[in-house]
C-alpha positions in Angstrom: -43.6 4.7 -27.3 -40.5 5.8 -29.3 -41.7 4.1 -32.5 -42.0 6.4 -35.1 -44.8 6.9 -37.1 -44.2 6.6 -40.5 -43.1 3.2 -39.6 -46.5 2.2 -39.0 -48.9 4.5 -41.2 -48.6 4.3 -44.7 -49.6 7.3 -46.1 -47.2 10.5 -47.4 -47.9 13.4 -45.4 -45.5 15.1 -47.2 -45.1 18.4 -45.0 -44.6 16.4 -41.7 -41.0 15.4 -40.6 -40.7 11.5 -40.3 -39.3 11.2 -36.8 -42.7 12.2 -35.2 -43.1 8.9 -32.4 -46.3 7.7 -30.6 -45.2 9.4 -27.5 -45.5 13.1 -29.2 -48.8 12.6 -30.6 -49.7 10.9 -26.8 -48.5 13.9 -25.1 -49.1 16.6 -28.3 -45.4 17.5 -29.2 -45.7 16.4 -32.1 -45.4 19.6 -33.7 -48.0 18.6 -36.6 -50.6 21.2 -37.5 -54.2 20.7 -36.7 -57.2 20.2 -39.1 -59.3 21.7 -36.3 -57.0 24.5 -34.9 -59.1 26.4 -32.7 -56.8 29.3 -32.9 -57.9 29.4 -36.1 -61.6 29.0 -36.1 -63.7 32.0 -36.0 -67.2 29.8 -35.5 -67.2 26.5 -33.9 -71.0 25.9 -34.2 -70.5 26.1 -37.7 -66.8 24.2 -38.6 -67.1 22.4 -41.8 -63.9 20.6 -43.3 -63.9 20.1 -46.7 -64.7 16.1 -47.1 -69.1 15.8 -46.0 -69.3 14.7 -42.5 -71.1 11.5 -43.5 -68.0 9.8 -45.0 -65.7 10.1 -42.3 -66.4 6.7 -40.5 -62.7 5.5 -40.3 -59.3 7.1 -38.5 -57.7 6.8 -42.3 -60.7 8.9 -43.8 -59.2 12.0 -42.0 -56.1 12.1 -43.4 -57.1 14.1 -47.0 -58.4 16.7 -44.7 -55.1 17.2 -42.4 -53.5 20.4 -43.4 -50.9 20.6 -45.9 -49.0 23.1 -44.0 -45.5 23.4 -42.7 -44.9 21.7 -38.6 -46.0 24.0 -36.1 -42.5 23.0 -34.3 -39.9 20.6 -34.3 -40.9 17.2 -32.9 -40.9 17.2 -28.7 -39.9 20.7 -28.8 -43.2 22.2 -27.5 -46.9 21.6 -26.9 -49.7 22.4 -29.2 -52.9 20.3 -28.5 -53.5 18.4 -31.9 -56.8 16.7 -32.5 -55.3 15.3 -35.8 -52.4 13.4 -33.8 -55.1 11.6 -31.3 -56.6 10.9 -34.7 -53.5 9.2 -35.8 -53.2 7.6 -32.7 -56.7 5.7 -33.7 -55.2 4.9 -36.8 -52.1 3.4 -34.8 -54.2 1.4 -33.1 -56.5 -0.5 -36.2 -53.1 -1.2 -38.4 -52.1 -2.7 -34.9 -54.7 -4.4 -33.8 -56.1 -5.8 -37.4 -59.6 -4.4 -36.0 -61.7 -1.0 -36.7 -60.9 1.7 -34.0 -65.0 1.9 -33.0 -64.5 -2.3 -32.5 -60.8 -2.4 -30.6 -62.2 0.2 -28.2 -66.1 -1.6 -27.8 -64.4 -5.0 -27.2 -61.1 -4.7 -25.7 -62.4 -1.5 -23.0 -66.1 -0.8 -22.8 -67.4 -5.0 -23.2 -63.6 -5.4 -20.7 -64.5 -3.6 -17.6 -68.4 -3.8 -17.7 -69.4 -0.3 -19.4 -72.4 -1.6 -20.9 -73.7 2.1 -21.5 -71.5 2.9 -24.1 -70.2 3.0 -27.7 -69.3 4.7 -30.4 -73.0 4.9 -32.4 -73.4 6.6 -35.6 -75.5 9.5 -35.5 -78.3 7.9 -38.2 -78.4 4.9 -35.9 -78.1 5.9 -32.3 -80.0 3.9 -29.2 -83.1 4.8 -27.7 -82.9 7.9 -24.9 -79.2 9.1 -25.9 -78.8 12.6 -25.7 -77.7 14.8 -28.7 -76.5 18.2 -28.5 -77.7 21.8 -29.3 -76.3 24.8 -30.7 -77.7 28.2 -30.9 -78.4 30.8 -34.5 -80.8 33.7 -35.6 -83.3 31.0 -35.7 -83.3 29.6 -32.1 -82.1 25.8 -31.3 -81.1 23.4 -33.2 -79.5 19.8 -33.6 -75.2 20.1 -34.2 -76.0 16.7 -36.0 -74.5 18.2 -39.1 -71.6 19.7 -37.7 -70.5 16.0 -36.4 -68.7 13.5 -37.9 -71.4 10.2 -38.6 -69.3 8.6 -36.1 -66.7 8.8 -33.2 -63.2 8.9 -33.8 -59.6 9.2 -32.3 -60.6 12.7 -31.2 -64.0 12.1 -29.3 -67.2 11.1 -30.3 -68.3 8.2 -27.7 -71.4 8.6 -26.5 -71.4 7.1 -22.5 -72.6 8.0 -19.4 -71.6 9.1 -15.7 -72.0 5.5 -14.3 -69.5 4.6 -17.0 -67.1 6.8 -16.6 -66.8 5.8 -12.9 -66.6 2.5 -14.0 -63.4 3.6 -16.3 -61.9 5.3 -13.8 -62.1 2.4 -11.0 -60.8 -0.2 -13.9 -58.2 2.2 -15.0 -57.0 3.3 -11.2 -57.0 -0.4 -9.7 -54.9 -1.9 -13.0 -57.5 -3.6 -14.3 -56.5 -2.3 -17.8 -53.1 -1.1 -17.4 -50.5 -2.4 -14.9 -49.3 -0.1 -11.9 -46.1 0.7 -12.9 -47.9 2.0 -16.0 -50.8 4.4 -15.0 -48.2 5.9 -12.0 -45.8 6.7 -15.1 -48.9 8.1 -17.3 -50.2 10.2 -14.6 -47.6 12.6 -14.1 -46.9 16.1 -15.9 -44.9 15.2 -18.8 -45.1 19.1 -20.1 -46.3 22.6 -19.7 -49.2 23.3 -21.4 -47.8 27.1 -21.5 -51.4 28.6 -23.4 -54.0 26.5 -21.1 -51.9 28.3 -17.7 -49.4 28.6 -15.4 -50.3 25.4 -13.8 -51.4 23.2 -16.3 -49.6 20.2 -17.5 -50.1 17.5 -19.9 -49.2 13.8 -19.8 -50.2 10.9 -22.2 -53.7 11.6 -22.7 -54.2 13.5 -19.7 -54.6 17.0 -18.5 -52.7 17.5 -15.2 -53.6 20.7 -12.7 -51.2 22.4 -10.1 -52.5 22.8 -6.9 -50.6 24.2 -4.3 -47.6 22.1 -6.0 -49.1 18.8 -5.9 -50.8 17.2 -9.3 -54.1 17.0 -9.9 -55.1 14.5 -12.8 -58.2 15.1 -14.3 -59.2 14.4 -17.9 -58.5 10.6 -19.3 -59.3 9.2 -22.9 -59.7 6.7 -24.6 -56.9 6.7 -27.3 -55.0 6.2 -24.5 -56.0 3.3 -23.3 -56.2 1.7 -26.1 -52.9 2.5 -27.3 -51.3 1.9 -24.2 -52.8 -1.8 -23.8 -50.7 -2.8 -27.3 -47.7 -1.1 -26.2 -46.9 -2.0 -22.6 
């Protein structure tokens, strides 16, 4: 988890200090800016980036588009959620694992634990009956199918559905893809999420609520998984 980086990505993000580990991206204290900062977007139905949607297919075919800006803060020094360090994350995990992100995630956690339903599907080449999203303009509805990358990535894009997600849950809360001592560890608030509220914290891939002082977990993904199983 304390492995740094630019140990493992080979590429020159030459604004980015070079001590930025796997745990800060997990838990986003990296302190790296983000290509989609919604602090800076005025219209999310309409966020275009400046390589066409269509060619990004690969973790690696994100980095041209990562801001060339100073860090947002020094590294574990604050929270920022940072879409580009999940998408590092997914590169982490191919150099690791010798395999494409979409394929390390299909094989060694969806085929794994039984979630059949699931996958990350281009959007030219998606199955039968999946459900596609809408946005709203002077003209009515319409597709966001050009707003999207042409397939998932380490910041979101599986398509799945609510019987698999339980099925992720039960596999990931009975050790079936971490061990114990593991998910208790990743489960926990790791930081204060200062701009999502008072009680919000963050842990490695997960949000974590504050409910009359005890922790409520309730957002998972995938990056974590998957970059947990190579780690632990």
């Amino acid at each position: 988890m304390e492995t740094k980086i630019c140990d493992i990505i080979d590429y020159n993000f030459e604004l980015y200090l070079k001590d930025i580990t796997i745990r800060q991206l997990l838990t986003h204290t990296s302190g790296i800016p983000d290509y989609y900062d919604e602090d800076k977007i005025d219209d999310f139905d309409n966020f275009y980036v400046d390589i066409p949607w269509y060619h990004l297919k690969e973790p690696k075919d994100y980095f041209p588009i990562f801001p060339k800006e100073e860090m947002k803060f020094l590294p574990g020094k604050s929270f920022a959620y940072c879409n580009g360090g999940f998408v590092l994350l997914a590169a982490i995990v191919a150099e690791i694992s010798k395999m494409t992100y979409k394929d390390f995630v299909e094989q060694e956690i969806f085929t794994a634990v039984g979630m059949n339903n699931s996958g990350f599907y281009a959007m030219n080449r998606l199955p039968e009956n999946t459900a596609i999203g809408y946005v709203k303009d002077d003209m009515g509805w319409r597709t966001n199918i050009y707003n999207l990358p042409i397939v998932g990535g380490g910041d979101g894009g599986t398509f799945t559905t609510i019987g698999d997600l339980y099925i992720l849950w039960e596999a990931l809360l009975s050790n079936k893809i971490l061990s114990k001592d593991l998910v208790d560890s990743y489960i926990k608030p790791y930081v204060k999420a200062e701009s999502e509220g008072k009680d919000t914290y963050y842990d490695h891939g997960i949000w974590v609520y504050e409910e009359k002082g005890k922790p409520i977990e309730e957002y998972i993904v995938f990056y974590l998984l998957c970059i947990l199983y190579y780690l632990h």
